[in-house]
N, C-alpha and C positions, 0 to 999 in steps of 0.2 A: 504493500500500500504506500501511495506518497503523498502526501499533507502538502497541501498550495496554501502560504499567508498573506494576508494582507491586509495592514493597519492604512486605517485613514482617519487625516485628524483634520477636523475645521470647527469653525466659530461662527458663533451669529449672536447678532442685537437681540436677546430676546432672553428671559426668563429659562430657567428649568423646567416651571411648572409649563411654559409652552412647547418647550422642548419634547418633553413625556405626553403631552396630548397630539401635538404632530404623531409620534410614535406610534401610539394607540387608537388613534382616527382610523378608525380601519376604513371606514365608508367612503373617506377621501383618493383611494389609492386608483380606483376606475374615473374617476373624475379627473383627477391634478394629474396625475398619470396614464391617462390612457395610451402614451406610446411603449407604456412598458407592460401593463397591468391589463386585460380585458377585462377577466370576472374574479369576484370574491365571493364567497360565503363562510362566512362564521361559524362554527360549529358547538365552542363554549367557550366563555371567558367568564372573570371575576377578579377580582381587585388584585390575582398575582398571576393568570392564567389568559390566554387567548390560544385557541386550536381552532385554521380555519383553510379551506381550500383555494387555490387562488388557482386562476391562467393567467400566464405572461408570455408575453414575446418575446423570442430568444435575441440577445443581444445581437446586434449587428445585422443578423440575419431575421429583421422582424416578423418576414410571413411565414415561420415557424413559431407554434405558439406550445406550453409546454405546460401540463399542471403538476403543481406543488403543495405538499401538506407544509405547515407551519405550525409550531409550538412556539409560543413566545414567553418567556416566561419573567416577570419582576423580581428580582431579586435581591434589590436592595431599592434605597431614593436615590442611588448613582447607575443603579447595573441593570440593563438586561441583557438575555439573550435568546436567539431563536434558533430553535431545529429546524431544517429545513428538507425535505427530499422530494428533489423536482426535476430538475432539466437535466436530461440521459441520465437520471436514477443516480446522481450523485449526492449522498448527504454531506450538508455543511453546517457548521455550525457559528454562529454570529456571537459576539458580544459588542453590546452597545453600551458606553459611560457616556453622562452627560453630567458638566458639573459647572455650577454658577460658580465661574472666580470671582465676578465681580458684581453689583447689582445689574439685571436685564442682560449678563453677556455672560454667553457660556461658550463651552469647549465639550466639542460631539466628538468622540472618539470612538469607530465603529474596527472590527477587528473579525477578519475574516478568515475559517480555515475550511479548508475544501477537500475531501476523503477522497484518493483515486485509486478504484482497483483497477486491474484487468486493462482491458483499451481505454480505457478514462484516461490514463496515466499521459496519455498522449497529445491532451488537452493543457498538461502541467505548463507551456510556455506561453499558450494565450491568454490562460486563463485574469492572469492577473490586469492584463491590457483590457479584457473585456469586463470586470469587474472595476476599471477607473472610470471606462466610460459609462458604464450603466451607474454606479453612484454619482458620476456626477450630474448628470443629466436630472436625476431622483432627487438629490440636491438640492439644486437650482428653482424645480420645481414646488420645492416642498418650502423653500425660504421667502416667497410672494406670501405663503398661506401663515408661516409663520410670524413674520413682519405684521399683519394685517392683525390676525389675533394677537398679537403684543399691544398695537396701537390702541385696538377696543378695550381690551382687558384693564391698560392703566385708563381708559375712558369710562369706566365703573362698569365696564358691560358686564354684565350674566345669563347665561346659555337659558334658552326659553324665556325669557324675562326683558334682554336688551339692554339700551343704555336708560340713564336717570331724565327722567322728565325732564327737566329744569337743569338748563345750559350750564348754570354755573356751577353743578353738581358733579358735571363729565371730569372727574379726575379722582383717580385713585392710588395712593402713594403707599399701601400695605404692602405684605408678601401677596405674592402669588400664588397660588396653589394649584394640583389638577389632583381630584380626587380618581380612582380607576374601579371599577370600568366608568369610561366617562359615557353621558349620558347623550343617547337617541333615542330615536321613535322606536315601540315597539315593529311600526309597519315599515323600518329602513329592508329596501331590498335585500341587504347583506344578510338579514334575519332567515331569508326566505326559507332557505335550506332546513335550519331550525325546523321552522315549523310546518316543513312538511315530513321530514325524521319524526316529529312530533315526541313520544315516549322513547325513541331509542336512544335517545340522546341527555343525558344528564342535564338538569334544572341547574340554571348558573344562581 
């Protein structure tokens, strides 16, 4: 077997608590991503859990599309990580830190290894090329969404709720916080799956 690594580290204007909800936005990933991401479905999650089926398109080569199980797990307020097994049957395993240095700016450090048996092992010298340009691309993407939720968040906003009636109300100088699983519709597509497994499927 041979193990591909790859750490990648960047920053952004933004909170932890925005940080960990970009993360756990699952509903966002067909949306903000759709050149990477076709379908998701959720399977279960709760405040340290997410198992959920996705299609992606395989890097470079995007009219190959590829599905994948994910385990995402919390493991601490700095750690997670995801199981992954998806494109040519390779499992990889993810860890993600995110960590406020400073107030509203953190440091994302995502860390990537990649299990290669058999003819896999053959993929060991692009892999890492295609795993720069798929993160960054995901990135880019994902930092519009985060910037935005930064801006409302210090503008007193709250999810179902909105901003404060009253102009001169729009500002809020607390901590930030994202509690998990963060909160959607019961009727988010993502759910769908759920509830048509219905009872086969563990009550999150």
């Amino acid at each position: 077997m041979k193990i591909v690594e790859r750490e990648i580290v960047r920053e952004a204007d933004c909170s932890a608590a925005v940080g960990w909800w970009n993360q756990w936005d699952h509903e966002h990933v067909t949306v903000a991503h759709e050149g990477g991401w076709v379908a998701g479905h959720l399977l279960y999650e709760d405040e340290k859990y997410a198992v959920g089926l996705v299609t992606i398109r395989v890097p470079v080569f995007s009219f190959v599309k590829s599905q994948a199980l994910n385990i995402n797990i919390k493991h601490d307020a700095q750690t997670m990580f995801t199981i992954n097994l998806g494109l040519f049957g390779i499992p990889s395993i993810t860890r993600i830190t995110i960590v406020e240095d400073r107030r509203d700016h953190i440091i994302h450090t995502t860390n990537y290894k990649f299990l290669l048996r058999g003819w896999r092992r053959i993929l060991a010298p692009v892999l890492p090329r295609l795993i720069d340009r798929w993160t960054e691309s995901r990135w880019q993407e994902d930092l519009e969404l985060k910037m935005r939720r930064q801006r409302v968040l210090r503008l007193g906003f709250r999810d179902f709720v909105g901003l404060p009636d009253a102009v001169e109300d729009r500002c809020y100088e607390g901590d930030l916080t994202t509690k998990l699983p963060i909160p959607r519709l019961g009727t988010s597509p993502i759910h769908e799956l759920r509830h048509l497994l219905g009872d086969l499927l563990p009550r999150s």
